[in-house]
N, CA and C atoms as an extended XYZ file, in Angstrom:
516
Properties=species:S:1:pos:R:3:atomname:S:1:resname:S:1:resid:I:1 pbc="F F F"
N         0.843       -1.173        0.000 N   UNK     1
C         0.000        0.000        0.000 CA  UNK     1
C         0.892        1.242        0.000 C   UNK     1
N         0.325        2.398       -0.747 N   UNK     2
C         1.449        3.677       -0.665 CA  UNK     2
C         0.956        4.352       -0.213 C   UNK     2
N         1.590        5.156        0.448 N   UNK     3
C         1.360        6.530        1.898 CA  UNK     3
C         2.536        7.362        1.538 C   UNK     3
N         1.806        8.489        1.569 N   UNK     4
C         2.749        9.799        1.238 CA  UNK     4
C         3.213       10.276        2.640 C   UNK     4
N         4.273       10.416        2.884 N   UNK     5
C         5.436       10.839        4.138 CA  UNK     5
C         6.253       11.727        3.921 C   UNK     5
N         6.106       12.752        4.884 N   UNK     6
C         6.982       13.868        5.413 CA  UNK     6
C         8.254       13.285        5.529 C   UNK     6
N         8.579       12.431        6.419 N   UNK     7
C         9.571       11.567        6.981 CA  UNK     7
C         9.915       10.733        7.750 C   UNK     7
N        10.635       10.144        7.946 N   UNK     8
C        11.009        9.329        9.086 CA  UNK     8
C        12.189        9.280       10.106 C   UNK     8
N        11.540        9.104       11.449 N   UNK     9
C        12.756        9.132       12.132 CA  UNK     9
C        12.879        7.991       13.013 C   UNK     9
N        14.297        7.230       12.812 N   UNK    10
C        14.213        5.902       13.808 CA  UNK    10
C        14.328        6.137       14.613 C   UNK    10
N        15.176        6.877       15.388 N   UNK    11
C        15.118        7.094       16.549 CA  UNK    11
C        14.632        8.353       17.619 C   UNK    11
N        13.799        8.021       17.748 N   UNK    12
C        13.748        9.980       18.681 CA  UNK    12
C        13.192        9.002       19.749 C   UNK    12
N        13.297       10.149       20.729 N   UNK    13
C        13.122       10.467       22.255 CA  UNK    13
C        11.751       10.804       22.616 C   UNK    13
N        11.567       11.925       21.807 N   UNK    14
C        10.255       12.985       21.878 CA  UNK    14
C         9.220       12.237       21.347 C   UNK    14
N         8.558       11.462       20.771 N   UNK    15
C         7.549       11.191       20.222 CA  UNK    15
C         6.551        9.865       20.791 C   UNK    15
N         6.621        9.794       22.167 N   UNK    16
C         5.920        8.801       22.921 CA  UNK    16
C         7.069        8.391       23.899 C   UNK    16
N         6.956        7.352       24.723 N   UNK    17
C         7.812        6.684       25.406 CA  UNK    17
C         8.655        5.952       24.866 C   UNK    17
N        10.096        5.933       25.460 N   UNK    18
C        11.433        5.255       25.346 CA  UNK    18
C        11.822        5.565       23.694 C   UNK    18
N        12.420        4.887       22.937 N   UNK    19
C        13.067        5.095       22.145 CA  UNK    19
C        11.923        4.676       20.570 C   UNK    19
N        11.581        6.000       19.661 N   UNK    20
C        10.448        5.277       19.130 CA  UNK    20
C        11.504        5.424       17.615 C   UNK    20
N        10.210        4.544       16.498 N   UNK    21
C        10.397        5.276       14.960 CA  UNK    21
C         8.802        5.898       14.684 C   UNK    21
N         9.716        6.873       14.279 N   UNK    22
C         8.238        7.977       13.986 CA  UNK    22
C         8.195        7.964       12.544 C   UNK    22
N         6.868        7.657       12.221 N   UNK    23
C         6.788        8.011       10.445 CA  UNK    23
C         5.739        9.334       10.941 C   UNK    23
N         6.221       10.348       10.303 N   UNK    24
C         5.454       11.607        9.775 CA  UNK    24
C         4.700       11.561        8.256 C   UNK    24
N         3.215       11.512        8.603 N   UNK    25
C         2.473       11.511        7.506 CA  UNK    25
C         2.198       12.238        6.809 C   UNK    25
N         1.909       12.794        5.749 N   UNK    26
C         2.191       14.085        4.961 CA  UNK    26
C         0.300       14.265        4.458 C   UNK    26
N         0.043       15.453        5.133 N   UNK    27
C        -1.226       15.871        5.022 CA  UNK    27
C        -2.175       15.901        5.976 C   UNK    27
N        -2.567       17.085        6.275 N   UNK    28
C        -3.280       17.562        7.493 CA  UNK    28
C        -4.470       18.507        7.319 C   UNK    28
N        -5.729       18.262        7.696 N   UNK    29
C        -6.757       19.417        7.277 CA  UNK    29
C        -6.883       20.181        8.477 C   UNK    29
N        -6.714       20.136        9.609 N   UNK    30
C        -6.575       20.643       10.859 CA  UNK    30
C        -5.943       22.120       11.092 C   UNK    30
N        -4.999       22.026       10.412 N   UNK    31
C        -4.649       23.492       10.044 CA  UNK    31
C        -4.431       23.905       11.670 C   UNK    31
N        -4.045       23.660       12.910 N   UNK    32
C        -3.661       24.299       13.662 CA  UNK    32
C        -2.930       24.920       14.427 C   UNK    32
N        -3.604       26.483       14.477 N   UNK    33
C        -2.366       27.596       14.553 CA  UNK    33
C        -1.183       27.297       15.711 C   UNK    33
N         0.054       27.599       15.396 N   UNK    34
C         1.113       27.495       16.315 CA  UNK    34
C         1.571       25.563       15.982 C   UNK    34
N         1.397       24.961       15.216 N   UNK    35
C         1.743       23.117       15.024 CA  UNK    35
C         2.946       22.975       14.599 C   UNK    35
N         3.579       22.065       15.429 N   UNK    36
C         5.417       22.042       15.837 CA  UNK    36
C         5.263       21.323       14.167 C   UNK    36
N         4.251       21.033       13.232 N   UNK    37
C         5.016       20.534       11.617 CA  UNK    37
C         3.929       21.265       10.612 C   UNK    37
N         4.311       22.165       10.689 N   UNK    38
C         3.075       23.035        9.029 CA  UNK    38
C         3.442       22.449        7.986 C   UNK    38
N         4.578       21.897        7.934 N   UNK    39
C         5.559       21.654        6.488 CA  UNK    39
C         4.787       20.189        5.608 C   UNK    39
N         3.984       19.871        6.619 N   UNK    40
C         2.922       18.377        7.007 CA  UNK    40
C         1.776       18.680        6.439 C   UNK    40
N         1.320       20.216        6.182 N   UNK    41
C        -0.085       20.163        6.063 CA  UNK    41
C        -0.461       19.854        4.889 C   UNK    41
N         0.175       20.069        3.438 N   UNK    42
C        -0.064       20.043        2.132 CA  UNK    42
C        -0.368       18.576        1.893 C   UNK    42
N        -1.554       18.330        0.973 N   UNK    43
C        -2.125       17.041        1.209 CA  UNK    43
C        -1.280       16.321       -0.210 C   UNK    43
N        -0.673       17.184       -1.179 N   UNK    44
C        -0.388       16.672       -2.057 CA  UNK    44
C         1.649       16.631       -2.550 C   UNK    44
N         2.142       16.711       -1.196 N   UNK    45
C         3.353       16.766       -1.095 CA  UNK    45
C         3.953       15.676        0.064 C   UNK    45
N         5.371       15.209       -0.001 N   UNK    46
C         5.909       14.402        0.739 CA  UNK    46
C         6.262       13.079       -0.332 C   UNK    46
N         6.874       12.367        0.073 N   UNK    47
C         7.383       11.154       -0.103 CA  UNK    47
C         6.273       10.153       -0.352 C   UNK    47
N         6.300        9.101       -2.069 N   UNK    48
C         5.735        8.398       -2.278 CA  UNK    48
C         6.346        7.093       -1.267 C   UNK    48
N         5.763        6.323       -0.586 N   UNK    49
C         6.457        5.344        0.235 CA  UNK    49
C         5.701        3.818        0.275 C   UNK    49
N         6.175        2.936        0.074 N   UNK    50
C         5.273        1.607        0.400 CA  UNK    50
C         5.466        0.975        1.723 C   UNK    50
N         4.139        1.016        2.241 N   UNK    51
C         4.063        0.486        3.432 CA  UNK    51
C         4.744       -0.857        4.028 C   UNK    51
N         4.982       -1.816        2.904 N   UNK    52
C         5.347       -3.042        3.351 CA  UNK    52
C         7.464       -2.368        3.725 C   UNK    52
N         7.186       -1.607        2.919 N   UNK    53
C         9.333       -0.606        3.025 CA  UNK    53
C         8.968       -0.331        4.157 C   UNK    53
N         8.167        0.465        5.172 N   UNK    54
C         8.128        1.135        5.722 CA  UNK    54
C         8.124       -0.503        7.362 C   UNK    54
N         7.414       -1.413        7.158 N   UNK    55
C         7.541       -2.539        8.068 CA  UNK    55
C         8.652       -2.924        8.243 C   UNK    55
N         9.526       -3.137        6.932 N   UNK    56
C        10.636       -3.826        6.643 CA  UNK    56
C        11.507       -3.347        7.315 C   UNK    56
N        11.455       -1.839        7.623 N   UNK    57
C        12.950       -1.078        8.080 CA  UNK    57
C        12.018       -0.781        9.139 C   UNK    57
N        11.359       -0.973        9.777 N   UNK    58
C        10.678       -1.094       11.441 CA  UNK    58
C        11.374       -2.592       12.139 C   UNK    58
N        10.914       -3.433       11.520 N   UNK    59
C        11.693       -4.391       11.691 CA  UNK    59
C        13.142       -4.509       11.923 C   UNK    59
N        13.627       -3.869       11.044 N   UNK    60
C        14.984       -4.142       11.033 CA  UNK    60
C        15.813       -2.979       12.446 C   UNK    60
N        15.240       -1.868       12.634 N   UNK    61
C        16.004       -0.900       12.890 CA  UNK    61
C        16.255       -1.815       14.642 C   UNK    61
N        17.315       -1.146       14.970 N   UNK    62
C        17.484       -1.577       16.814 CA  UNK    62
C        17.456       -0.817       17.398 C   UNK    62
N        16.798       -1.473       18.672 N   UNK    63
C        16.982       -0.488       20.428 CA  UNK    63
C        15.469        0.342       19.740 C   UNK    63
N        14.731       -0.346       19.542 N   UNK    64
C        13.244        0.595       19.592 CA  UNK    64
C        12.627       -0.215       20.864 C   UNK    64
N        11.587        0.699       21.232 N   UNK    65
C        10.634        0.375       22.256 CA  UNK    65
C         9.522        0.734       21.558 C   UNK    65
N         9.139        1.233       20.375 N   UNK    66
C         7.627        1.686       19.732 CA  UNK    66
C         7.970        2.063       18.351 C   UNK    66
N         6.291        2.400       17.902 N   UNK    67
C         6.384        3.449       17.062 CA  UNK    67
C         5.164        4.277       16.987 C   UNK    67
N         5.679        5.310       16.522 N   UNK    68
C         4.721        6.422       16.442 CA  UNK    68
C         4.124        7.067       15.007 C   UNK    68
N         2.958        7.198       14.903 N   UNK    69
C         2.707        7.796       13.881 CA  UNK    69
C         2.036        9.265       14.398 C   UNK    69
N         3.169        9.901       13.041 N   UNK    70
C         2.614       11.534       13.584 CA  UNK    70
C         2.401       12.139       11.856 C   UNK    70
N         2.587       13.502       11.943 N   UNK    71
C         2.497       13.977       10.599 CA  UNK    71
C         2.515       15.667       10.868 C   UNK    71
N         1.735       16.148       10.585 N   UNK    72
C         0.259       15.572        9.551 CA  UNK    72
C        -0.815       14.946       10.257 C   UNK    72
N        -1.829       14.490        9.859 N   UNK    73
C        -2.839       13.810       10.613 CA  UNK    73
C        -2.393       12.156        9.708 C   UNK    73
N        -1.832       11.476       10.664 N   UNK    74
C        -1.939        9.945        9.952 CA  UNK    74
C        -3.678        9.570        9.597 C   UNK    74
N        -4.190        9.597       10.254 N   UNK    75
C        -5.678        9.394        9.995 CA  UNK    75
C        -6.375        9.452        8.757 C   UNK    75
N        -5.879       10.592        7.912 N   UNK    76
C        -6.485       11.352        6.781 CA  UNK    76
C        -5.751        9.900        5.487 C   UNK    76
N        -4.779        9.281        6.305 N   UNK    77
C        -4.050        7.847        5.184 CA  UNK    77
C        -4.880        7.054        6.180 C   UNK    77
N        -5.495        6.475        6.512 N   UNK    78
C        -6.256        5.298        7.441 CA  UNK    78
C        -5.659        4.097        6.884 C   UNK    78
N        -6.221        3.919        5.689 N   UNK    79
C        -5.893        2.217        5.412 CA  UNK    79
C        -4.105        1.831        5.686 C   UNK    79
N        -3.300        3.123        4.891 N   UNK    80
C        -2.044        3.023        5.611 CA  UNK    80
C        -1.423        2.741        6.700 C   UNK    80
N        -1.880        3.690        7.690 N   UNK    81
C        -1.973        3.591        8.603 CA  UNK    81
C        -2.174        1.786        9.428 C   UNK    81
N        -3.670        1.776        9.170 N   UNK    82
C        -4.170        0.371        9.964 CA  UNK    82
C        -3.130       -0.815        9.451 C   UNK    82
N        -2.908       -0.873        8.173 N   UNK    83
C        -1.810       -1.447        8.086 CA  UNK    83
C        -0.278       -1.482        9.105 C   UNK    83
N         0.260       -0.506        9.115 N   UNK    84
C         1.301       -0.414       10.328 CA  UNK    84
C         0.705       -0.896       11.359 C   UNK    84
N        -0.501       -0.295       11.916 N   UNK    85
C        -0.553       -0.605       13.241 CA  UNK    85
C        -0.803       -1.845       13.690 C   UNK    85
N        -1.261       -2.531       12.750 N   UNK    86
C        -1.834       -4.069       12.283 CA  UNK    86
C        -0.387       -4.681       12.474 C   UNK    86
N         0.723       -4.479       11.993 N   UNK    87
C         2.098       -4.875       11.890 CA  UNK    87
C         2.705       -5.034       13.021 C   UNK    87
N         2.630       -3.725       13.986 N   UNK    88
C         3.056       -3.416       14.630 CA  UNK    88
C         2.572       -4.430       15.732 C   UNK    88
N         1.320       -3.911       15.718 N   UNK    89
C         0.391       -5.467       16.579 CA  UNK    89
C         0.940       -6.659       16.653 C   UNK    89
N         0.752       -7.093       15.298 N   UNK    90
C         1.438       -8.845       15.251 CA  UNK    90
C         2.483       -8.802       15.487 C   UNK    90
N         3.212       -8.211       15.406 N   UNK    91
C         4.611       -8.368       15.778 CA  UNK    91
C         5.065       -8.185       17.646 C   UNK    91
N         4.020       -7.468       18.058 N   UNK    92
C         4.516       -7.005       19.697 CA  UNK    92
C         5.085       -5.850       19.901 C   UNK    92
N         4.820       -4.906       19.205 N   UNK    93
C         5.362       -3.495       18.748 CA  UNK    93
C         4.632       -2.738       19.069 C   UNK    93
N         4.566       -1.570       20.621 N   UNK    94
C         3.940       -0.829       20.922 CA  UNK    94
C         3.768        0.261       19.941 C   UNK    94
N         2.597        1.050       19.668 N   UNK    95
C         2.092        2.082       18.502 CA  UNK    95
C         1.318        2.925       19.654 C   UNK    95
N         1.684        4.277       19.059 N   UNK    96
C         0.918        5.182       19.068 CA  UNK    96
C         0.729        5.908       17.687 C   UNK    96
N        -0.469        6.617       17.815 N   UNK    97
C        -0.626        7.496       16.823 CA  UNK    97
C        -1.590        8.791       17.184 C   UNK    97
N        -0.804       10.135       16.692 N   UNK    98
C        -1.066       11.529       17.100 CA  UNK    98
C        -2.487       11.445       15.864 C   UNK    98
N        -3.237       12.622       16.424 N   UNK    99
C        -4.224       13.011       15.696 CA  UNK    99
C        -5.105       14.004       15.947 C   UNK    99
N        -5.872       14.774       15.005 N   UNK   100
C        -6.463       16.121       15.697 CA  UNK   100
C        -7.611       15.935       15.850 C   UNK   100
N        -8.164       14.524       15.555 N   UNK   101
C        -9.372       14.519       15.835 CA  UNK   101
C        -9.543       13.711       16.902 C   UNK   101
N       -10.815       14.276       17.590 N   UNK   102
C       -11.301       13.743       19.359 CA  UNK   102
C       -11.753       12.119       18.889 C   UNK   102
N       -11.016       11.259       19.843 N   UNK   103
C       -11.548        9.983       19.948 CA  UNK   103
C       -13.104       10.128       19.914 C   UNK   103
N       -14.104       10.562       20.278 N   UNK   104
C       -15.280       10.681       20.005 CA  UNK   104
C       -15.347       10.924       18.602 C   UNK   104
N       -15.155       11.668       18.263 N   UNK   105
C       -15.361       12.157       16.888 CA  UNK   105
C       -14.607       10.660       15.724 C   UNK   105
N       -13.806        9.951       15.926 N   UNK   106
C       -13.147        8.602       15.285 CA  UNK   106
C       -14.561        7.661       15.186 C   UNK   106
N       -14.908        8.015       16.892 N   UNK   107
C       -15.770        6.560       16.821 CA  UNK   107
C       -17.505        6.729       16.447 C   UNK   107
N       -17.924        7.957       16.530 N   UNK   108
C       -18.775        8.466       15.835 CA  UNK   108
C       -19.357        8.949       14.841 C   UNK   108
N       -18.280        9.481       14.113 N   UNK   109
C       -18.387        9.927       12.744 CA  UNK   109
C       -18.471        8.718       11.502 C   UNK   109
N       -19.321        8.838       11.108 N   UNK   110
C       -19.419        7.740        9.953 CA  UNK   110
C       -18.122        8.299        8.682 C   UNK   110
N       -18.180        9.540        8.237 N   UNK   111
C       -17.120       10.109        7.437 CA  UNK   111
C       -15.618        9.120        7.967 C   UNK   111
N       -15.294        8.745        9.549 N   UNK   112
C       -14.000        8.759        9.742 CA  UNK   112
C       -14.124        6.873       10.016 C   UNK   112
N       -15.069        5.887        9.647 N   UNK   113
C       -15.357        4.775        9.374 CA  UNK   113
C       -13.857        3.748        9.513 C   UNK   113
N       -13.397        4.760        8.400 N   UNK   114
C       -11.929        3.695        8.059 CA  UNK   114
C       -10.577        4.502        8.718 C   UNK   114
N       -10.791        5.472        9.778 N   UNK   115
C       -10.228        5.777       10.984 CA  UNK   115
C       -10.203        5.021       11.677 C   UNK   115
N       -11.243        4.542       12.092 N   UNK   116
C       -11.980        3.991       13.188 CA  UNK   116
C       -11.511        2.355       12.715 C   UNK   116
N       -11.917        2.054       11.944 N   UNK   117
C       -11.020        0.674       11.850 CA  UNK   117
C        -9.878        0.715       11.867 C   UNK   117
N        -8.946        1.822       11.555 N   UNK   118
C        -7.360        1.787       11.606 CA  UNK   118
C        -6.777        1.780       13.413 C   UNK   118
N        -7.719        1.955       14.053 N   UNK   119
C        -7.159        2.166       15.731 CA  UNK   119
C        -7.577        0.814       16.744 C   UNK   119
N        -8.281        0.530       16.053 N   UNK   120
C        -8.670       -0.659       16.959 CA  UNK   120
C        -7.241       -1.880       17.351 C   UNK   120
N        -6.432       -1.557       16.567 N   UNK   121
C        -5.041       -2.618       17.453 CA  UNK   121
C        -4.098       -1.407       17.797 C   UNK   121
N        -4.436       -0.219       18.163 N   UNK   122
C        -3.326        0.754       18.347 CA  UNK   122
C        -3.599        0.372       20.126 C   UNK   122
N        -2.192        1.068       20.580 N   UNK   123
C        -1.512        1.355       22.017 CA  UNK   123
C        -2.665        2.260       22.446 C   UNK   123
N        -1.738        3.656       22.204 N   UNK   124
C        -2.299        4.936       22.617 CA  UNK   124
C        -2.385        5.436       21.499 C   UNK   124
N        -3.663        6.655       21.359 N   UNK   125
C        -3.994        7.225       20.614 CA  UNK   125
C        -4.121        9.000       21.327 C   UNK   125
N        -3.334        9.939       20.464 N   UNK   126
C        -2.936       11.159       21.772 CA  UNK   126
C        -4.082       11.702       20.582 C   UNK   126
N        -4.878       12.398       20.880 N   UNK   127
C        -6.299       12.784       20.629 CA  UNK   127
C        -6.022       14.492       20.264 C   UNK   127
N        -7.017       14.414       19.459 N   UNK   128
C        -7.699       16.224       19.606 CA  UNK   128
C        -6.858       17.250       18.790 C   UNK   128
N        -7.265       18.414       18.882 N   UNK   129
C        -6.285       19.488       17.852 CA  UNK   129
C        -5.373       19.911       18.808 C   UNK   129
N        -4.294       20.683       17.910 N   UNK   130
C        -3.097       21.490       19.463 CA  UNK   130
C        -4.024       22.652       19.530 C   UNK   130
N        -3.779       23.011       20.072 N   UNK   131
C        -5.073       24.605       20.942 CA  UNK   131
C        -3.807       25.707       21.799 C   UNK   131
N        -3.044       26.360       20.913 N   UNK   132
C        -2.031       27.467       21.263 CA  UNK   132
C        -2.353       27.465       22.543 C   UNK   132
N        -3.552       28.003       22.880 N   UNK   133
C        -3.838       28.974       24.169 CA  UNK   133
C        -3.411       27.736       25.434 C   UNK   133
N        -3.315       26.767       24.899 N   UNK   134
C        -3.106       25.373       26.079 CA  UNK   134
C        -2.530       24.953       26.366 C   UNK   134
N        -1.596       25.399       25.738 N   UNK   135
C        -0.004       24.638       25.727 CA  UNK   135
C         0.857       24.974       26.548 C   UNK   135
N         1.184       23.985       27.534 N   UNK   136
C         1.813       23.824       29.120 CA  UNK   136
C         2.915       22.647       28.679 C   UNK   136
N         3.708       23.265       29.740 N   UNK   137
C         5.300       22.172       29.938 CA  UNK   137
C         5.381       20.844       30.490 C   UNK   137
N         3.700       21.117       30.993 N   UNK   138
C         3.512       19.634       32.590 CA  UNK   138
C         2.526       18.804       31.336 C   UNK   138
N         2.501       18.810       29.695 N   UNK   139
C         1.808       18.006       28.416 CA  UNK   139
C         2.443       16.757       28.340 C   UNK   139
N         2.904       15.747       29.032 N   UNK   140
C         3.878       14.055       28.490 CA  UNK   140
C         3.140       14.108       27.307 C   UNK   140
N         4.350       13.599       26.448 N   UNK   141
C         3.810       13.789       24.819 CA  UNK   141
C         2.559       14.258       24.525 C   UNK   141
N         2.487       15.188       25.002 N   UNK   142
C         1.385       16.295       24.264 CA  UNK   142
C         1.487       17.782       23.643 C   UNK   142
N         0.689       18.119       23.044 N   UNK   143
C         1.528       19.963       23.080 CA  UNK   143
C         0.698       20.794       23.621 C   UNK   143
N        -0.751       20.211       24.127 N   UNK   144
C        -1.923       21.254       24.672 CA  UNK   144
C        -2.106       20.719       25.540 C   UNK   144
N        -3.087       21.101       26.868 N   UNK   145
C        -3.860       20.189       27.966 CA  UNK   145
C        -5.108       19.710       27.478 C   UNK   145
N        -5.857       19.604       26.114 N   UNK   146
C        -6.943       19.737       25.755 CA  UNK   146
C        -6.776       17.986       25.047 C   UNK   146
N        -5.461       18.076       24.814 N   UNK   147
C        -4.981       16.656       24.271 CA  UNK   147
C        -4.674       15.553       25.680 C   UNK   147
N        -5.401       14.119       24.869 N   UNK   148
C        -5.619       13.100       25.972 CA  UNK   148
C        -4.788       12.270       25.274 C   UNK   148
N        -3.863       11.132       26.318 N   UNK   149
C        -3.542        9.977       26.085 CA  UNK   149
C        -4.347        9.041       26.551 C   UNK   149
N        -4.871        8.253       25.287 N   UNK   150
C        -6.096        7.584       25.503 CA  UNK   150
C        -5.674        6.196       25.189 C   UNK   150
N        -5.850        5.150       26.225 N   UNK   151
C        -5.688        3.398       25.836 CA  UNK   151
C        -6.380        3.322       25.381 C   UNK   151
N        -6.625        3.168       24.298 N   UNK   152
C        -7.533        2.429       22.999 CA  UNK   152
C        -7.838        1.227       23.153 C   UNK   152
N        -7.330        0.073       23.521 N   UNK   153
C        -7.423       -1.469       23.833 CA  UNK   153
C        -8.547       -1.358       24.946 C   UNK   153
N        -8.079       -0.684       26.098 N   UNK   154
C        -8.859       -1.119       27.088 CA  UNK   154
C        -9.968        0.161       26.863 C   UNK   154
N       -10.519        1.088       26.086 N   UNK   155
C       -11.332        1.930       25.858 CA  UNK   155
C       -12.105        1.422       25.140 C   UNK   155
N       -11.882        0.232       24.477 N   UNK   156
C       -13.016       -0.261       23.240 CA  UNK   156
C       -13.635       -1.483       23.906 C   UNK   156
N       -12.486       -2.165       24.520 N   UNK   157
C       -13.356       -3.075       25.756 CA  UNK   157
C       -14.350       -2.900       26.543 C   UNK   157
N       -14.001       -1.555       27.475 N   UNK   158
C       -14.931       -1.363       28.329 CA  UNK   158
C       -15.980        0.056       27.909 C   UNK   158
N       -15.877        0.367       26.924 N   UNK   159
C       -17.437        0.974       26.020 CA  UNK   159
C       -16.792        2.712       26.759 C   UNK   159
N       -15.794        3.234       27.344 N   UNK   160
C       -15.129        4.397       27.763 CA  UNK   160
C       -14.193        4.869       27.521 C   UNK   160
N       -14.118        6.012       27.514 N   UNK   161
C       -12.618        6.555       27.528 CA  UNK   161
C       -11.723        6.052       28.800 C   UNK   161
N       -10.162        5.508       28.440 N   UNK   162
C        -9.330        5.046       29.465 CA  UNK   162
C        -8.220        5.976       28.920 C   UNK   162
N        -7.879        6.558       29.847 N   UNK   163
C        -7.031        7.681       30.184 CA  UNK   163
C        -5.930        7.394       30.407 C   UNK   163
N        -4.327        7.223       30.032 N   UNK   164
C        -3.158        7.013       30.567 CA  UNK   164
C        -2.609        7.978       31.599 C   UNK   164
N        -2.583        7.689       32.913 N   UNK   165
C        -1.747        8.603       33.684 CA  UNK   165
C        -0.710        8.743       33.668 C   UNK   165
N        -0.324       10.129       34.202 N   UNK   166
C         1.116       10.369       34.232 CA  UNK   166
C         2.273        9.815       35.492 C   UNK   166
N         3.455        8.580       35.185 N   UNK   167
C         4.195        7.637       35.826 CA  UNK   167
C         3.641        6.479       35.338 C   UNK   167
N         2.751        6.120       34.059 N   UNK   168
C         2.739        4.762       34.283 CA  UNK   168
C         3.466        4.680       33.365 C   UNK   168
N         3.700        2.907       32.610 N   UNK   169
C         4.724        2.778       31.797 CA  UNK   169
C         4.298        2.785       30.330 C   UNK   169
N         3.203        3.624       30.272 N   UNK   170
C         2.702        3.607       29.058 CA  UNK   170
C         2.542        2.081       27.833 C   UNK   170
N         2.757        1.456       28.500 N   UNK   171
C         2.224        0.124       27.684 CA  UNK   171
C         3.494       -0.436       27.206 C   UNK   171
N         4.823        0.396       28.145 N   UNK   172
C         6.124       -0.514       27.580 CA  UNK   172
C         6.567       -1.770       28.269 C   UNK   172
């Protein structure tokens, strides 16, 4: 499957817990003001990439503890997406994935259907738009307070939002 990408990074620090690879997805309708990647928003720019390349060198890379999908809104690529996270799954590969839209809004919206199937084997899912006016230092991988780290596994189980607190081990 092909997914257009900003980039990739095997190793960072910043993008969830312990040591992740971040694919940055290229294309964002969210448009929001003050977003640490504008360069993300153009829906028709970035890197042609095949997803099964993109497993292959997940696989291969060392000293990961995750991966992350950011962008851009990964969401707006879903089937891409569910693919990785699907990968990531079978394999034992903690995932997160950033997004500007409210977990409510994934699991409600009929428009975001094949969102909503792309999260169902994800970790954490860090929710919602960045919101300038919100943005505090005490955010663990977040950039607003308006943004939730949400367990997805145990949120679809028990019919609620499950909230990750801050000190746990985030699902490593």
């Amino acid at each position: 499957m092909i997914a257009h990408v900003a980039g990739i990074e095997r190793h960072s620090a910043v993008n969830g817990p312990g040591v992740r690879y971040v694919v940055f997805f290229q294309g964002c309708t969210h448009h929001c003001p003050g977003c640490q990647n504008p360069e993300t928003w153009a829906l028709d720019q970035g890197a042609v990439c095949d997803t099964e390349e993109i497993k292959e060198d997940i696989r291969s890379t060392k000293y990961l503890d995750g991966v992350t999908l950011s962008g851009g809104d990964p969401l707006l690529q879903a089937k891409a997406c569910k693919e990785i996270i699907d990968f990531c799954s079978q394999e034992g590969i903690n995932v997160w994935c950033y997004t500007g839209w409210t977990f409510e809004q994934i699991l409600e919206d009929e428009t975001l259907k094949e969102a909503r199937e792309a999260i169902e084997n994800l970790d954490v899912l860090v929710d919602g738009p960045f919101v300038l006016s919100l943005l505090t230092k005490d955010c663990l991988f977040r950039g607003s307070s308006n943004q939730r780290l949400i367990d997805v596994k145990r949120s679809l189980q028990e019919g609620k939002i499950c909230l990750l607190e801050d000190g746990m081990n985030y699902g490593l």
